[in-house]
C-alpha positions as CSV (number, residue, x, y, z in Angstrom):
1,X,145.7,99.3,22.2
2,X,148.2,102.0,22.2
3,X,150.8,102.2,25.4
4,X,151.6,105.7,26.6
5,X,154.9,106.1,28.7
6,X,155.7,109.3,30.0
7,X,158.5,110.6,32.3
8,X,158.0,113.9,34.3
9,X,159.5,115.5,37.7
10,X,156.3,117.5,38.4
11,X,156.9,118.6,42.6
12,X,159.7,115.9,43.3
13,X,163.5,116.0,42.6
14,X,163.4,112.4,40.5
15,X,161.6,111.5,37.6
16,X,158.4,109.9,37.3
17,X,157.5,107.2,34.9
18,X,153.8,106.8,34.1
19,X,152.6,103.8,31.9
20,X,148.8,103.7,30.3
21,X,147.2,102.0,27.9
22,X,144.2,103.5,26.3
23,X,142.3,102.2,22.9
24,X,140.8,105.9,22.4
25,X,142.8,108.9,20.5
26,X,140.8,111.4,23.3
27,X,142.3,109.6,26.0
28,X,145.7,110.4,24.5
29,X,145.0,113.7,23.7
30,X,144.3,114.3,27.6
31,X,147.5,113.1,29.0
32,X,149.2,115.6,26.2
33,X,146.9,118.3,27.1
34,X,147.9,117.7,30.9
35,X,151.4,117.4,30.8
36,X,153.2,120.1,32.8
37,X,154.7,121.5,29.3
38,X,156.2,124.9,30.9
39,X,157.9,123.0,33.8
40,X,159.6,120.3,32.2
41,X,161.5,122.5,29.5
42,X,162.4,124.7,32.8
43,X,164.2,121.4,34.6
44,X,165.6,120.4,31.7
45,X,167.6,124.0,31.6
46,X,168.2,123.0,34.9
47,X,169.2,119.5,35.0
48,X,170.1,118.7,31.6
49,X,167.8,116.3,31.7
50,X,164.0,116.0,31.0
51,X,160.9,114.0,30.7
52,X,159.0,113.2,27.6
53,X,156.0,110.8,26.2
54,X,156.3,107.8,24.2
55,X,153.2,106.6,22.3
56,X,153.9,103.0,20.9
57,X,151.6,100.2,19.6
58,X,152.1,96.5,19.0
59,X,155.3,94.7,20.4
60,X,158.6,95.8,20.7
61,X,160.3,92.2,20.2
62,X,157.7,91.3,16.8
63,X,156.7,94.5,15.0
64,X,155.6,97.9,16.1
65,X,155.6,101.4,16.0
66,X,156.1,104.3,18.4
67,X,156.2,108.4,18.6
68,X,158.2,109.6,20.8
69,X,157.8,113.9,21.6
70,X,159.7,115.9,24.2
71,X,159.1,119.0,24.9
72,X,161.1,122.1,24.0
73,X,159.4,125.0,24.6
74,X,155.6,125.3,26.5
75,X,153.9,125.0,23.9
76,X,156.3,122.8,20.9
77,X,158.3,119.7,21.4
78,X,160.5,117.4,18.9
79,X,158.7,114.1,17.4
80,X,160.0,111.1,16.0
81,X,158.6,108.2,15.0
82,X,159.8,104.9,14.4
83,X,158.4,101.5,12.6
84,X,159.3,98.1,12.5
85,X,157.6,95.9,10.3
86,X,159.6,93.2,10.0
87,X,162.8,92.6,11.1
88,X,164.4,91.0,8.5
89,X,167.0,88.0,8.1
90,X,170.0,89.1,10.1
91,X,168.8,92.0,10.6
92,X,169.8,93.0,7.1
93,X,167.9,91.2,4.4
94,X,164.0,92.4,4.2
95,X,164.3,94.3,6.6
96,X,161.7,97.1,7.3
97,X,161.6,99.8,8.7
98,X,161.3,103.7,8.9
99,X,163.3,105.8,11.4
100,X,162.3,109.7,11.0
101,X,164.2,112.2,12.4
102,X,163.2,114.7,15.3
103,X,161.1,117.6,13.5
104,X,159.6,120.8,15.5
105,X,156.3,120.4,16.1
106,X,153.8,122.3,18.1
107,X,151.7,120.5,20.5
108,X,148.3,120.4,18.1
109,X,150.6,119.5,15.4
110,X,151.6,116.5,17.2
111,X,148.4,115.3,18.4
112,X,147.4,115.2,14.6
113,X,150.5,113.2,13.8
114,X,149.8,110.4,16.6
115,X,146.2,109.9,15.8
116,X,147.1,107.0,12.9
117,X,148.0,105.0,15.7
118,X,145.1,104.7,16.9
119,X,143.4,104.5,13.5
120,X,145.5,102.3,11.4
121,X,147.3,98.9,11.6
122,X,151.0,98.7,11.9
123,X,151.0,97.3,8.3
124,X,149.0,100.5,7.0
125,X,151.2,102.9,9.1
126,X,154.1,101.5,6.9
127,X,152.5,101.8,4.1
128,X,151.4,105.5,4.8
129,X,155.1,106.6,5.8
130,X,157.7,104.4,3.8
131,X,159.7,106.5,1.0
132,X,158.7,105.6,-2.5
């Protein structure tokens, strides 16, 4: 089950938090597709402040690992992800992890890059992304 958070002003003055959980990619791909892309990069030149979607699976306290993409431009947005397979002892000792930095994306190119979450085990996504 993957959790989708998202954060919009759409018509109203505050932002709007939206939680879903879906078990299908498609599902995903529709909130994306439906996001009001061209307004939210307009507020945030306005506001300094702007929405954005959070794709996470598994548990924040125990392992997990989450994509987070806010838009840009109308049609890009920057993505991170973030893993946490194990915390390790004190936080130090066997510790794992993997912590990208934002990167430019356009909107297709981030759908491709948050399918695995809905394809792969938090153990195989760590696998896929660690450095060698």
């Amino acid at each position: 089950m993957v959790n989708v958070f998202y954060s919009f002003r759409g018509e109203h003055p505050e932002m709007q938090h939206v939680e879903v959980q879906t078990s299908h990619y498609h599902d995903a791909v529709d909130l994306i597709d439906k996001y009001p892309w061209r307004e939210e990069v307009a507020l945030f030149e306005e506001h300094g402040e702007g929405g954005g979607l959070f794709f996470t699976v598994g548990d924040e306290d125990d392992k997990y690992a989450c994509f987070q993409l806010v838009p840009t431009e109308p049609d890009k947005g920057l993505l991170c992800f973030w893993l946490v397979l194990d915390k390790g002892f004190l936080g130090i000792f066997g510790k794992k992890t993997i912590n990208t930095p934002f990167e430019e994306v356009s909107i297709s190119e981030a759908k491709s890059k948050i399918k695995p979450l809905f394809d792969y085990s938090i153990e195989q996504l760590y696998e896929c992304h660690k450095k060698p």
